[in-house]
TORDRENTOR-193427 format. One record per residue (C-alpha): residue number from 1; x, z, y. Coordinates in Angstrom, 3 decimals. Each point is the difference from the previous one (the first is absolute). Layout:
// TORDRENTOR-193427
NUM:X:Z:Y
...
//
This chain:
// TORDRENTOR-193427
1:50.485:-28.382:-25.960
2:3.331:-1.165:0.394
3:1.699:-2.922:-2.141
4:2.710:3.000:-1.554
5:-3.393:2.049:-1.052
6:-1.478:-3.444:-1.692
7:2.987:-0.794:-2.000
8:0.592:3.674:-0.932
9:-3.468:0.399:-1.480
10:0.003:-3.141:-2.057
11:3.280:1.365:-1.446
12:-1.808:2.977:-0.762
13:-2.526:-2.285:-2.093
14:2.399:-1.613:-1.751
15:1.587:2.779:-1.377
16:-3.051:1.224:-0.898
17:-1.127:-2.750:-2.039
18:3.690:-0.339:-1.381
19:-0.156:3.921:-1.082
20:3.681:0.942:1.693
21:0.868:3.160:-1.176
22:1.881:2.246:2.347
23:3.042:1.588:-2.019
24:-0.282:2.929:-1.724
25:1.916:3.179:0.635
26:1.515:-0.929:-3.775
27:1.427:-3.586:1.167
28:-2.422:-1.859:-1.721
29:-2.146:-3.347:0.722
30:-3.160:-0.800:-1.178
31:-2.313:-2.665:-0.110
32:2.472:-2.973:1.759
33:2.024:-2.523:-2.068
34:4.108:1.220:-0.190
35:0.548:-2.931:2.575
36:-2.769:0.631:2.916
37:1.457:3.854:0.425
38:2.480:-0.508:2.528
39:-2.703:-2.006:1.905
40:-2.558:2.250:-0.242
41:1.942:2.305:1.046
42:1.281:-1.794:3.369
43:-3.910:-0.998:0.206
44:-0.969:3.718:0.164
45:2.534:0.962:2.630
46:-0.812:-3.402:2.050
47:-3.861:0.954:0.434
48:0.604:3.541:0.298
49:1.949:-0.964:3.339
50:-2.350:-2.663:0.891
51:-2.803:2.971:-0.006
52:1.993:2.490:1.758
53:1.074:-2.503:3.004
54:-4.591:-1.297:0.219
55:-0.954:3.621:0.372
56:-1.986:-0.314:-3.079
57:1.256:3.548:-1.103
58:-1.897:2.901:1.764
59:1.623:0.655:3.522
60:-1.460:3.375:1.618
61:1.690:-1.471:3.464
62:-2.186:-2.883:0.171
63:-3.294:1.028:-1.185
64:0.430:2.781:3.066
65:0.910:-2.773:2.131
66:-3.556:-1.426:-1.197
67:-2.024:3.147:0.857
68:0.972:0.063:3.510
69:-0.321:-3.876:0.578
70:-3.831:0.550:-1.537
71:-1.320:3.322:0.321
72:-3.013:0.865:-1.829
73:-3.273:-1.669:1.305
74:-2.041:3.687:1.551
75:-3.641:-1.007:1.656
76:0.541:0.971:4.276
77:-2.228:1.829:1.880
78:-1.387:-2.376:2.726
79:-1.447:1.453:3.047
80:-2.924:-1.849:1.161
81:-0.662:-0.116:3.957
82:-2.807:1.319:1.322
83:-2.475:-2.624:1.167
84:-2.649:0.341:3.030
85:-2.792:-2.505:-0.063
86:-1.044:-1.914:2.350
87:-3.523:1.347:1.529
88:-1.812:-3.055:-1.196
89:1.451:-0.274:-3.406
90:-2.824:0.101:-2.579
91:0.937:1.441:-3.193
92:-1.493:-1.925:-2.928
93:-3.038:1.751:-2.344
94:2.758:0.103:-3.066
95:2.748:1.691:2.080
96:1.307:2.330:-2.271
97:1.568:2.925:0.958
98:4.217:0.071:-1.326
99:0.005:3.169:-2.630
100:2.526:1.177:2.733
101:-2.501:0.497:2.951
102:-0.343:3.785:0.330
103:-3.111:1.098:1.835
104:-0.011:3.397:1.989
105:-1.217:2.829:-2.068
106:-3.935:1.294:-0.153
107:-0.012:2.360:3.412
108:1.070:3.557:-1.697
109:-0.623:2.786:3.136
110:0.724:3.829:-0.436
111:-2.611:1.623:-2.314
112:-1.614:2.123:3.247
113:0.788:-2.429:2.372
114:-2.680:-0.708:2.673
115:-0.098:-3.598:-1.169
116:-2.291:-1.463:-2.366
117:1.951:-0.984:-2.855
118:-0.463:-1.092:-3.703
119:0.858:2.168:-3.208
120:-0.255:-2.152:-2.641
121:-3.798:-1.383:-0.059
122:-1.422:2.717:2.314
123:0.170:0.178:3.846
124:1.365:3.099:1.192
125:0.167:1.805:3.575
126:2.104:3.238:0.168
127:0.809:0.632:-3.502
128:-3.857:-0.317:-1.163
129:-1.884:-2.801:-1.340
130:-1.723:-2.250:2.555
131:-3.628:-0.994:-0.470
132:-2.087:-1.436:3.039
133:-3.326:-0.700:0.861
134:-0.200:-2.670:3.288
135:-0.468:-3.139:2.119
136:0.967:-2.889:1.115
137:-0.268:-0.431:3.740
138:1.955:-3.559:0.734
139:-1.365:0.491:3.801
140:2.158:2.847:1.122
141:2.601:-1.855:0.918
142:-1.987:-2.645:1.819
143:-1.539:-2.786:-2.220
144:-3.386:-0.846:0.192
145:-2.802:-0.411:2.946
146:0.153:1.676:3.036
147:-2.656:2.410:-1.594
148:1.481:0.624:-3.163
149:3.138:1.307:1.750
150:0.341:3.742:0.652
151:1.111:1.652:2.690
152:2.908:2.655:0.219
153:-2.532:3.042:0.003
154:-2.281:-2.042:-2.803
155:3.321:-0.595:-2.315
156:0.757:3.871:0.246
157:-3.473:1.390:-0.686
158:0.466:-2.301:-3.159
159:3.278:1.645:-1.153
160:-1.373:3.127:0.870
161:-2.835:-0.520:-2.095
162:1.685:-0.474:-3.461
163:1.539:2.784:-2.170
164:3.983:-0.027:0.119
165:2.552:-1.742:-1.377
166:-2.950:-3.154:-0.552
167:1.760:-3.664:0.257
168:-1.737:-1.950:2.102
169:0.800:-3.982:-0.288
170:0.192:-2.094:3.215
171:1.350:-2.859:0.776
172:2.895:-0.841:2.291
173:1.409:-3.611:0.164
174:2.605:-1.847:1.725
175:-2.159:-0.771:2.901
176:-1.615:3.523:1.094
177:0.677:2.448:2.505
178:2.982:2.056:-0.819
179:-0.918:2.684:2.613
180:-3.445:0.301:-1.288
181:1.346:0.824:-3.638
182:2.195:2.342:1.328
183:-2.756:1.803:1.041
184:-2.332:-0.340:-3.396
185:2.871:1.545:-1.289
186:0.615:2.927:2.208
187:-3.529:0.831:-0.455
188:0.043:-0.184:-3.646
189:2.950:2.148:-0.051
190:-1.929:2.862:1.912
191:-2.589:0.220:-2.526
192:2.114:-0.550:-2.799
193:-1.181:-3.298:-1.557
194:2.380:-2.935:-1.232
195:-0.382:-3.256:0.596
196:0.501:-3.169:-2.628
197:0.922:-2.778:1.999
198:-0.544:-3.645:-0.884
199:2.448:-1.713:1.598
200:-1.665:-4.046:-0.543
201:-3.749:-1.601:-1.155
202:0.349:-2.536:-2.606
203:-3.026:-1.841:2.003
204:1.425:0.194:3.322
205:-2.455:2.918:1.385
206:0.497:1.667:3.176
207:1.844:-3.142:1.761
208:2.989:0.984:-2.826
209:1.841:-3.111:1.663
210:1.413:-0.855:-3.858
211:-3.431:-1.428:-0.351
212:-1.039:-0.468:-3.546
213:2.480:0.526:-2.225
214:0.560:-1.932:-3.320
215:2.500:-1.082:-2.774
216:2.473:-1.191:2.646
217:-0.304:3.047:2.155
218:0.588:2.272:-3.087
219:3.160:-2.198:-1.692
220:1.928:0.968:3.266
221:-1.774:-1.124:3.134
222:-0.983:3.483:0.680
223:3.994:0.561:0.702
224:-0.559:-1.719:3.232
225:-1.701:2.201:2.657
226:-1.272:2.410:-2.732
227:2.577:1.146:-1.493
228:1.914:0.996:3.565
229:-3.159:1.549:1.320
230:0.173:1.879:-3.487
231:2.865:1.156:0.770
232:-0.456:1.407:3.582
233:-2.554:1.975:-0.500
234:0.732:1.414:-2.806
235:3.479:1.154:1.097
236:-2.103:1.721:2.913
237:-2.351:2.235:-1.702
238:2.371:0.365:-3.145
239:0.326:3.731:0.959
240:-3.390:0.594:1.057
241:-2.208:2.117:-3.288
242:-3.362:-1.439:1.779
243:0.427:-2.923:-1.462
244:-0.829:0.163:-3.685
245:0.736:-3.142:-1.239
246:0.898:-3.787:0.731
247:-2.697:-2.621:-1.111
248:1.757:-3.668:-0.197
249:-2.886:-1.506:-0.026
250:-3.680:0.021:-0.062
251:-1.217:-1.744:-2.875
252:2.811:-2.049:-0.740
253:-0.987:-3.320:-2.067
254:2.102:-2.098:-1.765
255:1.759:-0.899:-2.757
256:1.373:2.857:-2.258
257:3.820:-1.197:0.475
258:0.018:0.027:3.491
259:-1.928:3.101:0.817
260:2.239:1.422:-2.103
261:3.101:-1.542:1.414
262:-1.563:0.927:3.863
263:-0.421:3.782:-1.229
264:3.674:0.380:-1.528
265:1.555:-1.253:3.656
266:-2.158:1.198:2.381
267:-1.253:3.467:-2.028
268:3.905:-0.036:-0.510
269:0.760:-0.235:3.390
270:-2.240:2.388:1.244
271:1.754:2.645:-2.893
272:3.587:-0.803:1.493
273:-1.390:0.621:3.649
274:-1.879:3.002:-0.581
275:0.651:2.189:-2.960
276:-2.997:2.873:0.703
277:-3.180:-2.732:-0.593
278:-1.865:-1.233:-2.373
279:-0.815:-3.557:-0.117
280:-3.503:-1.378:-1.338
281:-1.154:-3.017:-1.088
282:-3.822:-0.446:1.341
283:-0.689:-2.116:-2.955
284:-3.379:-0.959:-1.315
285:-1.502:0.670:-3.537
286:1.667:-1.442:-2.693
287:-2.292:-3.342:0.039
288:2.209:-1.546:2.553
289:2.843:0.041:-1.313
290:-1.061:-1.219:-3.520
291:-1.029:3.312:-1.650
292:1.964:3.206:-1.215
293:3.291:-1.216:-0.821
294:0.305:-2.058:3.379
295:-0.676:2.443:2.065
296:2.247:2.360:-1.747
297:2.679:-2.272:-0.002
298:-0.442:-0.200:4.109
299:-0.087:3.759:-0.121
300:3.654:0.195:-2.112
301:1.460:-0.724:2.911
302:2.766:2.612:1.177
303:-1.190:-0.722:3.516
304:-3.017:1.401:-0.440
305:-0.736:3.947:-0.551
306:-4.368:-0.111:0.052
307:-1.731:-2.466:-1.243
308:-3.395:-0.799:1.049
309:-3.255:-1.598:-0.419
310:-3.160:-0.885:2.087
311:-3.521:0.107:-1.220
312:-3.864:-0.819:1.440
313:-2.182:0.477:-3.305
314:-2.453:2.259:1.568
315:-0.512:1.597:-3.290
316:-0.809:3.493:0.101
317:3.061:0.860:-2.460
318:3.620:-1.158:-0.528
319:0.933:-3.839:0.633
320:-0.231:-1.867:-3.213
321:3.692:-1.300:0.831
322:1.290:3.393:0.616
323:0.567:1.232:-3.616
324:2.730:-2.798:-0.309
325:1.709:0.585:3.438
326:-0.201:3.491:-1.334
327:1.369:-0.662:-3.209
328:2.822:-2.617:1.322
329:1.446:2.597:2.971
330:0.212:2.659:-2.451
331:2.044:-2.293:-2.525
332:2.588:-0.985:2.984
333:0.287:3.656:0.826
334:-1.078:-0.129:3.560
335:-3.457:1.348:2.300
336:-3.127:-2.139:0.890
337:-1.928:0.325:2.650
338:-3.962:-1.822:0.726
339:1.260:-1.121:2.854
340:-3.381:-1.542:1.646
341:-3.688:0.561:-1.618
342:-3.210:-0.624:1.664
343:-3.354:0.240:-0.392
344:-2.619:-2.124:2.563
345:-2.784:2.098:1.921
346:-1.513:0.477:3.258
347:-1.297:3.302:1.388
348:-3.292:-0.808:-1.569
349:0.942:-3.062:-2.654
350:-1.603:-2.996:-0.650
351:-0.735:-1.459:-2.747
352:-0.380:-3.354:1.170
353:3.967:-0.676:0.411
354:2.821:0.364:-2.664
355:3.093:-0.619:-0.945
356:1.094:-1.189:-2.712
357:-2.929:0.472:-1.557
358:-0.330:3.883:0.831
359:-2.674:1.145:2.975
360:0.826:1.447:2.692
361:-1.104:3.764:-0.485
362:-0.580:2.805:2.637
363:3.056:2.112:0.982
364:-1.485:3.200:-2.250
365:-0.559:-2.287:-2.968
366:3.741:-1.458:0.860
367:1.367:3.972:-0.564
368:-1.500:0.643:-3.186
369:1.403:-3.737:-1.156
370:3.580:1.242:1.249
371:-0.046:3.001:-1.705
372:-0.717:-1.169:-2.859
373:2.800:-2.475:0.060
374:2.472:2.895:1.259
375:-0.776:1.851:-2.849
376:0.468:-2.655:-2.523
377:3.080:-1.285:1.710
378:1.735:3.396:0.398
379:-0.241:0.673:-3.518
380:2.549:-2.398:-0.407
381:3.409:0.566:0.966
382:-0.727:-2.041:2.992
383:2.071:1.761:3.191
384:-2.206:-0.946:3.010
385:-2.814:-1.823:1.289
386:-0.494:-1.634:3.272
387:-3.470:-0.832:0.769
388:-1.057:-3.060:2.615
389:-0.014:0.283:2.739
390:-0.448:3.002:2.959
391:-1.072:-1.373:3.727
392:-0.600:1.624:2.594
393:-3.563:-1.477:0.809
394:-2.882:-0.553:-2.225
395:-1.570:-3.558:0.140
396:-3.036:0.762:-1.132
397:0.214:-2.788:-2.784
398:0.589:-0.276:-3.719
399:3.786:-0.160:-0.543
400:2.440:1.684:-1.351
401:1.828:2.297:2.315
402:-0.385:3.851:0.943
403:-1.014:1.915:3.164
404:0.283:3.227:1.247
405:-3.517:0.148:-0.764
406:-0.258:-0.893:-3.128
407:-0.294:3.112:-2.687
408:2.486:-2.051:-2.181
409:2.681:1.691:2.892
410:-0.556:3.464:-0.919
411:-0.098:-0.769:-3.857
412:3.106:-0.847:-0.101
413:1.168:2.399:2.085
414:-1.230:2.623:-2.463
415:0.506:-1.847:-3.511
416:1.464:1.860:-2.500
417:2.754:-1.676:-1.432
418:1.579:1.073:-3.135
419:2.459:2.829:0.084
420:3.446:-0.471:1.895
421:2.492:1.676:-2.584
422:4.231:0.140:0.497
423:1.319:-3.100:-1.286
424:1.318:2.061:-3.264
425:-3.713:1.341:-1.203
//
């Protein structure tokens, strides 16, 4: 404030307190002595000046002046770059994920399309709901001992032995022979069969060169060689309907935060890739991932369309930890599928070795045990079940694969599963 605006206002007070009286229209004074008037008078014009020339009156010129020296404070919009990490960077368990991030949508294919595809929590396959009856068969594309590895003709009398449109759910990691999965997938395409392809073992199986995988591996290791292998082979069979979904990983252990961050980003980067397949989890029960709610909150994930869960309880009847998985996939909206259950037996049995606690039973005892569980499982709204595991040659010991000449082959062939209605019945 300027010295004319300081001596102005205290004039202003001492009027005040002094109670000047501006004349009256009638000529009059009030209020000051006969002998102060002229002074007052002077007084009033003096400070009336005095507050003209400090800009104390209101001066529209220079509060515009004001407005365009400080315009009003607005947030900005700040772009953020993009930022590529380093293929070694480990991302920490509590990474959390800005509110920003958006994740691909779930995979959303034309309702008859000849891709397997998700309406809400059912599996579909043109425009019909999608149940299946199956197996596992992890040696197709070449894992395992030389005698648990079938030949061309042996992999095509399998296809050709199951009823269409069945998943089967093999294995193909970074390390196996491209060629021969081209042709396990040629030859389930002639007889009409998918295939559910886990693309890593959490344990390393199969000479998966990622080795075991743990915490590390899941926080963001995985974006090393996995995540570009990922990505190749996905963008080659993205077109192809044999293949009915993508498995991340088998059996994926660890903590609930980072399988959950490793399915958003790699489940999401699968989705961007290749909009016309499903992706699937290939989780166990809910037990390992802390019960219901933890395995639900793995299954939340927008990367992931099926969830999953494994189970060997030999029980002639549904898994005791199925009725959860079955009650937490309907709550999230999306399908589940038993994605591996066994039972152990020999041609014969023998009741001298188990596992985990249950005998090994003879393979006609093993069918009436698997029915039973189909029937009890497929009353639920349970999708699909993969049973483990076919080979191609019986070795004539208690474990707990299939043969061709095992009856269990032609039971499931001929199961009757619930009725296949349009999505809208």
């Amino acid at each position: 404030m300027s010295v004319w605006a300081i001596l102005a206002c205290l004039l202003l007070l001492w009027l005040k307190l002094t109670k000047v009286v501006v004349v009256h229209a009638a000529g009059g004074y009030a209020g000051k002595p006969p002998g102060k008037r002229g002074l007052s008078v002077w007084v009033v014009l003096f400070a009336g000046t005095a507050l003209l020339l400090a800009g104390c009156f209101h001066r529209p010129d220079v509060q515009a002046a004001r407005r365009r020296s400080h315009p009003p404070h607005r947030p900005t919009t700040t772009t953020l770059p993009t930022t590529t990490l380093p293929p070694t960077t480990t991302v920490p368990a509590t990474t959390t994920v800005p509110a920003t991030t958006t994740v691909p949508p779930t995979t959303t294919v034309p309702a008859m399309s000849e891709f397997v595809s998700r309406r809400g929590a059912n599996l579909a396959l043109e425009g019909r709901r999608l149940r299946y009856l199956s197996y596992n068969a992890f040696s197709l594309t070449g894992c395992g001992l030389s005698d648990e590895i079938p030949t061309d003709a042996e992999t095509d009398a399998f296809f050709a032995g199951l009823r269409p449109n069945s998943l089967v759910r093999t294995w193909f990691f970074m390390n196996m022979d491209q060629a021969r999965f081209d042709r396990v997938v040629a030859s389930a395409a002639v007889h009409d069969v998918k295939l559910i392809v886990a693309l890593t073992d959490d344990g390393g199986q199969c000479g998966d060169p990622e080795g075991v995988k743990g915490e590390a591996w899941y926080n963001g290791g995985y974006s090393v060689r996995y995540l570009p292998w990922l990505r190749q082979v996905v963008d080659r069979y993205k077109s192809d309907p044999t293949i009915g979904m993508w498995e991340l990983a088998n059996e994926p252990t660890a903590s609930n935060r980072a399988l959950r961050g490793f399915f958003d980003i790699a489940g999401g980067e699968i989705h961007r890739i290749d909009p016309n397949h499903l992706v699937e989890s290939g989780t166990q029960p809910p037990w390992a991932y802390g019960g219901e709610q933890g395995w639900g909150f793995i299954h939340e994930s927008p990367g992931i369309d099926v969830t999953s869960m494994h189970e060997y309880d030999m029980n002639p009847g549904a898994s005791p930890h199925l009725a959860g998985a079955v009650a937490q996939a309907d709550a999230i909206g999306k399908p589940l599928i038993l994605g591996e259950v066994g039972v152990l037996a020999s041609t014969s049995g023998d009741p001298s070795q188990s596992q985990n606690g249950h005998p090994c039973v003879s393979f006609p005892l093993r069918v009436d045990i698997l029915r039973a569980k189909f029937d009890a499982t497929f009353a639920t709204t349970i999708d699909g079940v993969n049973v483990w595991n076919w080979m191609p040659r019986n070795k004539q010991s208690c474990r707990l694969e299939t043969y061709p000449d095992d009856p269990l082959m032609a039971m499931i062939r001929d199961y009757e599963l619930p009725p296949v209605l349009g999505l809208g019945d």
